[in-house]
C-alpha positions as CSV (number, residue, x, y, z in Angstrom):
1,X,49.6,-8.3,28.8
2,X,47.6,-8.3,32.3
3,X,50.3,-9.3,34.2
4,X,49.9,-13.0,35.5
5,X,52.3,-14.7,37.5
6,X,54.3,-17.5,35.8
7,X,53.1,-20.3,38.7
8,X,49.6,-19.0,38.6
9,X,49.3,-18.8,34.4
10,X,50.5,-22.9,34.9
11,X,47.4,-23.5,36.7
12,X,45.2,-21.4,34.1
13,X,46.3,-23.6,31.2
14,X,46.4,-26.8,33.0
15,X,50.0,-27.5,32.4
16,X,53.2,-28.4,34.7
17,X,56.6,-26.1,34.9
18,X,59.9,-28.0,33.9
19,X,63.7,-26.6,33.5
20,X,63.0,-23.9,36.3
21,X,63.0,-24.6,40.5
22,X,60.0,-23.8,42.2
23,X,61.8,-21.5,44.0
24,X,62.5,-19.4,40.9
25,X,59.4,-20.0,39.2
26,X,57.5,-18.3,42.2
27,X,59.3,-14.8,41.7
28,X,58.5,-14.6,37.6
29,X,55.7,-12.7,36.3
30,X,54.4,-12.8,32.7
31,X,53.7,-9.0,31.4
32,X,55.1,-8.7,28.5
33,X,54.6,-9.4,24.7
34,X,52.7,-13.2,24.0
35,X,54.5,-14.3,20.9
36,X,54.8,-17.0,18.6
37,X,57.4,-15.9,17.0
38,X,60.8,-15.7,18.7
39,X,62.4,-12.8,17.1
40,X,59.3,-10.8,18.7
41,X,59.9,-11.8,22.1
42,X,61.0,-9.5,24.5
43,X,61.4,-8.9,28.6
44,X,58.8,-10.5,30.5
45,X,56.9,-12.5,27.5
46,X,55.5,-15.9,27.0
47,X,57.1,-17.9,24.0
48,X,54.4,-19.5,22.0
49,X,55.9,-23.1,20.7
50,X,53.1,-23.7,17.6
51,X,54.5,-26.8,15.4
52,X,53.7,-25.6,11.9
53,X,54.2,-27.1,8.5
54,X,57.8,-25.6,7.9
55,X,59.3,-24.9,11.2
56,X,58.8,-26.7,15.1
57,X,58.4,-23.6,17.8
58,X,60.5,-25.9,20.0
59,X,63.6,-25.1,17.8
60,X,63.5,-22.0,18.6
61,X,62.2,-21.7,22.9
62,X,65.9,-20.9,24.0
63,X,66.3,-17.8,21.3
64,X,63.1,-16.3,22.8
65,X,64.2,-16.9,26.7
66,X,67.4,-15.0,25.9
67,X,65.6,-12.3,24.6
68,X,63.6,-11.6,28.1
69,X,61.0,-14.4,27.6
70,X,60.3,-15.6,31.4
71,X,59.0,-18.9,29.8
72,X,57.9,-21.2,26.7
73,X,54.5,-22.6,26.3
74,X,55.5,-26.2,24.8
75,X,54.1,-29.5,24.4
76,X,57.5,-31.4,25.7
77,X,60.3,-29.7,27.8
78,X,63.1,-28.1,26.0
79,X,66.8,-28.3,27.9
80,X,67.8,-25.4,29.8
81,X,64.6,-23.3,29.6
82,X,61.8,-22.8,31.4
83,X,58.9,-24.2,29.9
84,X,54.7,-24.5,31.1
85,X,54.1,-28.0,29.4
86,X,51.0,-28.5,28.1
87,X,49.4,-31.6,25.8
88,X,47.8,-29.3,23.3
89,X,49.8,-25.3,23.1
90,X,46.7,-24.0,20.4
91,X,44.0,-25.3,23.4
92,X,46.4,-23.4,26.3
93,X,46.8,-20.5,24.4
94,X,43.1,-20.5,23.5
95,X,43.0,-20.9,27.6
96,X,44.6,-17.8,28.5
97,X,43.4,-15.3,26.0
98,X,40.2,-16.5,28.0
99,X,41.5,-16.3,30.9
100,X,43.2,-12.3,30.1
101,X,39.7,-11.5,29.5
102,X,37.6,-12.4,32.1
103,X,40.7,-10.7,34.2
104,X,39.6,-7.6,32.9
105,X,35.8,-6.9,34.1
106,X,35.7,-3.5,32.6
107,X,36.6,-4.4,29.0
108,X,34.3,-4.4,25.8
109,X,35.2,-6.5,23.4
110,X,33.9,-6.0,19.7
111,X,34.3,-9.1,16.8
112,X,33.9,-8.0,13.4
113,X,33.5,-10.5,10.7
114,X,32.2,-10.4,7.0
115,X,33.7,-11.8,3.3
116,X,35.6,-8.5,2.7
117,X,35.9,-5.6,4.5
118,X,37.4,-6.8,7.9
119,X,41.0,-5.6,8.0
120,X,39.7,-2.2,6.9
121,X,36.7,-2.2,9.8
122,X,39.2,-3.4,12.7
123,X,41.6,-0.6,11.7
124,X,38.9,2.0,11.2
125,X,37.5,0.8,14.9
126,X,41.0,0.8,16.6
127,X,41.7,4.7,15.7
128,X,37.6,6.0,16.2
129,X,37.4,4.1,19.5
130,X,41.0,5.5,21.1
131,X,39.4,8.6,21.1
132,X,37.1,7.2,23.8
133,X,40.3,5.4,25.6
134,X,43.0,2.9,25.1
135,X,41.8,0.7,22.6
136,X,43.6,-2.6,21.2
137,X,42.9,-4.0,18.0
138,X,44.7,-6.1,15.9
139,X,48.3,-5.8,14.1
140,X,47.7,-6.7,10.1
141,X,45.2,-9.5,9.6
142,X,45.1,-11.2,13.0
143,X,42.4,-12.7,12.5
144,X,42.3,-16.7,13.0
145,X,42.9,-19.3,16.3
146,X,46.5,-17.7,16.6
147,X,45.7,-14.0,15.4
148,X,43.3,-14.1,18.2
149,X,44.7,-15.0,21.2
150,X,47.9,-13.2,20.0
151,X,45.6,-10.2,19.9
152,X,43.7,-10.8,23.5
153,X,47.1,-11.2,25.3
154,X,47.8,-7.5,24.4
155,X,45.1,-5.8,26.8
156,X,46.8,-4.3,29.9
157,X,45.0,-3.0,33.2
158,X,43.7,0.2,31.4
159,X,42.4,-1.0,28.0
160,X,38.9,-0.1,27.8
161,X,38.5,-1.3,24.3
162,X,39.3,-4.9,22.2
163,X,38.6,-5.0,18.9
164,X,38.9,-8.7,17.5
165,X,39.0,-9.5,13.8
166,X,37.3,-13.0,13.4
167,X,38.1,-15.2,9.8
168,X,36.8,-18.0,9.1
169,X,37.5,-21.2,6.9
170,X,34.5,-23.6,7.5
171,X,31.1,-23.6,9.9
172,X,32.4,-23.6,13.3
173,X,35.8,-21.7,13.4
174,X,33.9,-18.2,14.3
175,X,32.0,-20.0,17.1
176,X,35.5,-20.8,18.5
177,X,37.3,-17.6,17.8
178,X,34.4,-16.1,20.2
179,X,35.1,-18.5,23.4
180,X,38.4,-17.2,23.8
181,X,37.2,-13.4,23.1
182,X,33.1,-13.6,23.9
183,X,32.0,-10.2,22.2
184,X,29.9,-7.5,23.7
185,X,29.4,-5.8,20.7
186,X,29.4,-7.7,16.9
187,X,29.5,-6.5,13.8
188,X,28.5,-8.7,10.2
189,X,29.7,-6.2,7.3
190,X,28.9,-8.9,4.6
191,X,28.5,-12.1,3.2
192,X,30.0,-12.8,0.0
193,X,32.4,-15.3,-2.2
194,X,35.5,-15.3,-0.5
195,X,36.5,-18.8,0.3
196,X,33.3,-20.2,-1.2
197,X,35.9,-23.1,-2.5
198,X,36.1,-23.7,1.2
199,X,32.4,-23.5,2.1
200,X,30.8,-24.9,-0.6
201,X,27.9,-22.4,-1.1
202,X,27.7,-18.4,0.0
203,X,24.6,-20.1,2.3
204,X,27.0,-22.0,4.5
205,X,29.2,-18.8,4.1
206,X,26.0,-16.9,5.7
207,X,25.8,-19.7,8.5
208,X,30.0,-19.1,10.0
209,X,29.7,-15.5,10.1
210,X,25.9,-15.7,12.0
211,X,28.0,-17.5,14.7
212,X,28.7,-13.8,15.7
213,X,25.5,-12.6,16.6
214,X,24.8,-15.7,17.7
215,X,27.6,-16.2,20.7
216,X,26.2,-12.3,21.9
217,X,24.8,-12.1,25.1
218,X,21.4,-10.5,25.6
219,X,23.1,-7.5,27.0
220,X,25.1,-7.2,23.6
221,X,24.1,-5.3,20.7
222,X,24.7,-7.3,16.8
223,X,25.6,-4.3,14.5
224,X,24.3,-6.0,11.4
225,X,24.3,-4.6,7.2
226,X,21.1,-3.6,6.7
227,X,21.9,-3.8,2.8
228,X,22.8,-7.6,2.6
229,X,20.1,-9.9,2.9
230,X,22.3,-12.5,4.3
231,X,23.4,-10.6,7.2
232,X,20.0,-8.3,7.4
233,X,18.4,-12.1,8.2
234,X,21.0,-12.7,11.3
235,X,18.4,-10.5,13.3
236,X,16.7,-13.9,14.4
237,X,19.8,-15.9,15.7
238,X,20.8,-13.3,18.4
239,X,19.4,-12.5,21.4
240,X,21.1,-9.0,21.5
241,X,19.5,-5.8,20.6
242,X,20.0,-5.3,16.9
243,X,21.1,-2.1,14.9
244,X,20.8,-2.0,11.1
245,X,23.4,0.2,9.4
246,X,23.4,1.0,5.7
247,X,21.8,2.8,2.8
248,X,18.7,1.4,3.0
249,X,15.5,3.3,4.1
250,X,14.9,1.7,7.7
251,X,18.6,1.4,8.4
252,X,19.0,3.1,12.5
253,X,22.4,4.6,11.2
254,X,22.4,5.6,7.8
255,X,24.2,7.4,4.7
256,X,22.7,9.6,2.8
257,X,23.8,12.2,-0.1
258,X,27.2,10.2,-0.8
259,X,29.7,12.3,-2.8
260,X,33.3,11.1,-4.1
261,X,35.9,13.8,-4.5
262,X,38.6,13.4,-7.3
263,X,40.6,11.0,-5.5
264,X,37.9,8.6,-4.9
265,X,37.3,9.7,-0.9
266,X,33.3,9.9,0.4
267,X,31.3,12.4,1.4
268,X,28.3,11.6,3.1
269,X,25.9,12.6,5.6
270,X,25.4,10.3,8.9
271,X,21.9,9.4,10.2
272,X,21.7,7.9,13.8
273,X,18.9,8.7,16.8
274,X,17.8,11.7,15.1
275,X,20.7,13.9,14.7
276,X,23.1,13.8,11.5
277,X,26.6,15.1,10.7
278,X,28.6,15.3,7.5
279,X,31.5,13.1,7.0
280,X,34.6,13.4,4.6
281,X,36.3,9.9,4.9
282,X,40.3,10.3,4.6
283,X,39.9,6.4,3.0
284,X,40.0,5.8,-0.8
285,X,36.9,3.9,-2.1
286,X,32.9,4.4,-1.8
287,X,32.9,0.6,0.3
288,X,34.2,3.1,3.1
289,X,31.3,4.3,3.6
290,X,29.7,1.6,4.4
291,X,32.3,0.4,7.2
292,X,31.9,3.4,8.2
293,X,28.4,3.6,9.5
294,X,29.4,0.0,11.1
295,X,32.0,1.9,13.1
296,X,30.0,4.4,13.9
297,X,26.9,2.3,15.3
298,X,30.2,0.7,17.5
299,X,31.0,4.0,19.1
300,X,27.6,5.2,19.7
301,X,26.9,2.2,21.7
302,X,30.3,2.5,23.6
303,X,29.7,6.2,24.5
304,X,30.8,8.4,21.5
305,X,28.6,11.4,20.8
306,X,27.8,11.9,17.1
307,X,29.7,14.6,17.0
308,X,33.0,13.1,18.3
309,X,32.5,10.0,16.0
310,X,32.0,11.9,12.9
311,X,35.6,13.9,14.0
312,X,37.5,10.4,14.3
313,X,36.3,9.5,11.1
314,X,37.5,12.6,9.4
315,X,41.0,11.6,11.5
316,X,41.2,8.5,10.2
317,X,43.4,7.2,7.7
318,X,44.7,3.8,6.4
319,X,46.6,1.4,9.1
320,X,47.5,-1.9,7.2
321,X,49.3,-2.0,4.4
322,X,48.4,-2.9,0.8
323,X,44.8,-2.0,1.7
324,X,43.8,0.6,-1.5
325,X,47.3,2.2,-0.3
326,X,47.6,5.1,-2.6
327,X,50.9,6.4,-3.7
328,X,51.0,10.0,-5.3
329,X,54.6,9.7,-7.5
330,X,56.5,12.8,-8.0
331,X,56.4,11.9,-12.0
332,X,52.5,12.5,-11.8
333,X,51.3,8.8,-11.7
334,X,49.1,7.9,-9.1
335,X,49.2,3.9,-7.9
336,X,47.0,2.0,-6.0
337,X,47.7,-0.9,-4.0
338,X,45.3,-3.3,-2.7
339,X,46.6,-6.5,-3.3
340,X,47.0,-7.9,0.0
341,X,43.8,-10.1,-1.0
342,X,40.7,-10.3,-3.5
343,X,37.6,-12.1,-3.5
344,X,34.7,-11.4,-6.0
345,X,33.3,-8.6,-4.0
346,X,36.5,-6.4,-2.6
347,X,37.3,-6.6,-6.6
348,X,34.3,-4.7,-7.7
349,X,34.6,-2.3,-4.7
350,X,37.9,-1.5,-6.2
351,X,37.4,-1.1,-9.7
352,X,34.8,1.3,-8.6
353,X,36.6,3.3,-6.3
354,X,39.4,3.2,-9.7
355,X,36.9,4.4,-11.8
356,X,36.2,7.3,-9.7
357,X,39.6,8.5,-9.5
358,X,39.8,8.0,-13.4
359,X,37.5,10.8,-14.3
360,X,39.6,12.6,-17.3
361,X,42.5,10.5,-16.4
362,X,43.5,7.1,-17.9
363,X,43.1,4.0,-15.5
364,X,45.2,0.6,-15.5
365,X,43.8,-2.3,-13.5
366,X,46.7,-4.6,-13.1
367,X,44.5,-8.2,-11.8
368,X,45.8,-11.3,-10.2
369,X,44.0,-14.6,-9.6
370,X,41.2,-15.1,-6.5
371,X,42.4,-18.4,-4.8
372,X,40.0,-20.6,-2.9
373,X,36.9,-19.9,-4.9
374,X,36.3,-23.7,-5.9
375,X,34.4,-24.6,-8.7
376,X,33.1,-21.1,-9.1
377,X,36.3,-19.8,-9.9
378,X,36.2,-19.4,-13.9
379,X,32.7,-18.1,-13.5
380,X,33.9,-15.5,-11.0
381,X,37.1,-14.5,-12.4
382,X,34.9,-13.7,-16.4
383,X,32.1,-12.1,-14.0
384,X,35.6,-9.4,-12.9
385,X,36.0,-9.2,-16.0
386,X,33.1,-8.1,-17.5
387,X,33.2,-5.9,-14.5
388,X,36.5,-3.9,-15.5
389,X,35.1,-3.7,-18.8
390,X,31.8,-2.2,-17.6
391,X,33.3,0.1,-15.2
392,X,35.2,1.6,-18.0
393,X,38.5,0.6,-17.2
394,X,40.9,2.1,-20.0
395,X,44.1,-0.8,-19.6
396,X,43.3,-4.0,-18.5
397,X,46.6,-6.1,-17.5
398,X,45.8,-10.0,-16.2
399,X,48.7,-11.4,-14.3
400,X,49.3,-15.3,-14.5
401,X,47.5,-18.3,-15.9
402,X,45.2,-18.7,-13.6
403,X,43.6,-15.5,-14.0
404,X,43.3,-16.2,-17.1
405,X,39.2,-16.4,-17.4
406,X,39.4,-12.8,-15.6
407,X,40.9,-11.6,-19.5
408,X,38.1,-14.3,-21.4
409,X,35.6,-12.4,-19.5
410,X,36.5,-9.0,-20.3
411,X,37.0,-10.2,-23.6
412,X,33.2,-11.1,-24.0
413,X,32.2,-8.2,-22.8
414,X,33.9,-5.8,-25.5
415,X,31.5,-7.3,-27.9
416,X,29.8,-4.8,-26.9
417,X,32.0,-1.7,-28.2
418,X,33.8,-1.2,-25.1
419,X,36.8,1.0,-25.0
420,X,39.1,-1.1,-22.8
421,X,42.1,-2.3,-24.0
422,X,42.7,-6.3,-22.3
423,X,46.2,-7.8,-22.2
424,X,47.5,-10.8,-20.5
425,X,51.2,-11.4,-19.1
426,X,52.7,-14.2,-17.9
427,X,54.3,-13.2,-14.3
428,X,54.5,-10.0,-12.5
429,X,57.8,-9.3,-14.9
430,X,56.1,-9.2,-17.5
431,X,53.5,-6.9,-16.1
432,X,56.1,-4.5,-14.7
433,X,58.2,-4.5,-18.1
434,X,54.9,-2.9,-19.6
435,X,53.8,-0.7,-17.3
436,X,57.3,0.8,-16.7
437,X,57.1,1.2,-21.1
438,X,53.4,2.4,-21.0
439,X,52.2,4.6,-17.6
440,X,52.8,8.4,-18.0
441,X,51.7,11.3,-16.0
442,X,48.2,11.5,-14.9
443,X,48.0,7.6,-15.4
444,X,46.1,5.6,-12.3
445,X,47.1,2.1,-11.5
446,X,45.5,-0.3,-9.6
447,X,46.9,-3.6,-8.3
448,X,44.7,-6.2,-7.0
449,X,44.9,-9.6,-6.4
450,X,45.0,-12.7,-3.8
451,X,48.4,-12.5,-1.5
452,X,49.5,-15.4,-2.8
453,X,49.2,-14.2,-6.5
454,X,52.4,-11.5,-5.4
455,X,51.1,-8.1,-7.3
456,X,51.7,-6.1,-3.7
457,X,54.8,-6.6,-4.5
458,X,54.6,-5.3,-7.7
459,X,52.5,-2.8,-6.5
460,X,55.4,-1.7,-3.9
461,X,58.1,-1.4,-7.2
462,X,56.1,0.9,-9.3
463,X,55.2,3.3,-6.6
464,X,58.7,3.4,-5.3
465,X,60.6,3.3,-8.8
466,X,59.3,6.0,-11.0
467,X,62.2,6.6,-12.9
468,X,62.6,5.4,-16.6
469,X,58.9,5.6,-16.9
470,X,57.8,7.3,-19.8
């Protein structure tokens, strides 16, 4: 972090220093890791004390002091450390990712939100735009009130470059994510399903991510998918410039002549201010392409030249785990793991990217259950489905009970004389007994589900177990 001095950073978040003299307190300097979690801590940090459902952050203020912390944001003092108390520690830390920010003048900050696609964006942006300069985007999926600030409070003097990842569970949250971090530069990849449980319709879905665009100033630019209605129409709620990316005719940065190779990687040729360069993409899955042109409309604005942008997306490869991670096994099977979450939308995008790699090979997809799709869940689950079934899918395994309607819906759809073969299992035992009896050589396996559902895990065991596989 910018480093702020410990008496000075009191005064930021409006709170009052206890278990530390003055005299002390005016010598410590905060510059190190922000954490919330004490086995991160390290010299010169700030322990976060959050009170969550399982565990009190106070508990644990002392273990994060002895590991270099110079103090403990908490909400009462704790004995024997040094502690900035505040009433409200998700309000103070919201305080000082503001405050890091408007420390750093020359910084441009960059929100990307969307129903799918985020993680993969943030990363994508994090490795084109270091090209241009030190660049800090988020670890994993940082991505809510606590991903955020946790995020922010990395920048140091130099950082020319924030990326910020910004989720959202209701109308509102976005808005909020972007007066700790106000963007320069936003970007709406799409507007879809996940968490319609949540929002009640995809048209109050559309409403929390235009909170983006919206909080830009008139300086900003809104980097918006020209091939999604939804986020095509957030043109009218911002005041900043706008620039359409996508397939579509009058898109300002475009794809055209999209290829895959064998192993499902695009090919495609970038449009933007009248010049054009081919791209291979080092990232599994057509959907790339489209993040793509969203990064690169990012890095044109930010000073990239075509040509450089075009080179760092050739560089790039996958950052966060379980994101279509693909594992070549020396036994000739190839899996595919991107089960870190699953909504309607990043299903489909995955099944296709499957059935690319499948040409002349035989292709599992191993499905979990979507969580937090409301009443809309059966109806979504059959629609995936009748989706595997369509996309020519050669094994279909369902994982759980509540996935259940995915295999009813697949089922329906063979009426048709579809070749797919649909099974259901109970647990992610039962689905690893099979497969490790059933995949041979050439075999492709995908593994997709919601987190909580567990199949990363299962994806993890097959692609580092190959032996007694047949």
């Amino acid at each position: 972090m910018i480093p702020i001095p410990l008496v000075e950073l009191t005064v930021v978040v409006g709170g009052g220093l206890t278990g530390i003299t003055e005299e002390d307190a005016a010598g410590l300097v905060v510059a190190g890791p922000v954490v919330t979690d004490s086995r991160e801590a390290g010299p010169d940090g700030l322990f976060v004390a959050r009170v969550g459902e399982h565990a009190d952050g106070h508990d644990h203020a002392a273990e994060a002091v002895a590991a270099g912390c110079v103090a403990a944001l908490t909400t009462r003092p704790v004995p024997d450390v040094p502690c900035v108390v505040v009433e409200d520690t998700q309000e103070a830390f919201a305080t000082l990712a503001r405050a890091v920010v408007d420390r750093s003048p020359d910084l441009a900050v960059v929100g990307v939100t969307g129903s799918s696609g985020k993680t993969s964006v943030k990363d994508l942006l994090g490795t084109v735009l270091s090209h241009a300069g030190p660049t800090v985007s988020p670890v994993g999926s940082y991505n809510s009130e606590v991903g955020v600030p946790l995020t922010v409070c990395r920048v140091e003097a130099d950082t020319r470059f924030l990326v910020v990842e910004m989720g959202a569970r209701g109308v509102g949250h976005i808005e909020y994510l972007t007066t700790m971090a106000p963007p320069r530069v936003g970007v709406v990849l799409n507007v879809g399903t996940a968490h319609v449980g949540e929002f009640g319709s995809r048209d109050a879905i559309a409403r929390a991510k235009s909170e983006l665009p919206a909080a830009l100033p008139e300086d900003g630019l809104a980097v918006l998918n020209a091939d999604d209605p939804r986020v095509r129409a957030m043109a009218d709620v911002t005041a900043a410039r706008v620039v359409l990316v996508g397939e579509a005719d009058d898109a300002d940065v475009r794809a055209t002549d999209v290829a895959l190779d064998a192993a499902g990687r695009a090919t495609f040729t970038l449009h933007a201010g009248g010049r054009q360069a081919r791209v291979t993409l080092g990232l599994v899955g057509r959907h790339h392409v489209g993040n793509a042109l969203s990064v690169a409309a990012v890095a044109l604005e930010l000073g990239m030249s075509l040509d450089d942008v075009a080179a760092a997306l050739e560089a790039a490869r996958p950052v966060s785990r379980w994101r279509m991670e693909v594992t070549e096994r020396p036994d000739g099977v190839t899996v595919v793991n991107d089960a870190y979450n699953a909504n309607p939308e990043s299903m489909h995008a995955a099944l296709t990217a499957l059935a690319g790699m499948g040409e002349d090979r035989r292709t599992w997809a191993v499905l979990g259950t979507m969580l937090e799709l409301g009443d809309e869940s059966a109806a979504l689950h059959a629609g995936v489905g009748r989706d595997a079934v369509d996309l020519g899918v050669d094994e279909l395994v369902v994982v759980g009970d509540a996935a259940r309607p995915l295999a009813d819906g697949a089922e329906q759809a063979l009426a048709g004389g579809a070749a797919t073969r649909v099974r259901s299992v109970a647990d992610a035992d039962e689905a690893e007994a099979l497969l490790r009896a059933e995949l041979r050589a050439g075999d492709v396996a995908l593994f997709k589900s919601s987190r909580d559902a567990g199949l990363r895990w299962l994806g993890d065991r097959l692609a580092e177990t190959p032996e007694d596989l047949t």
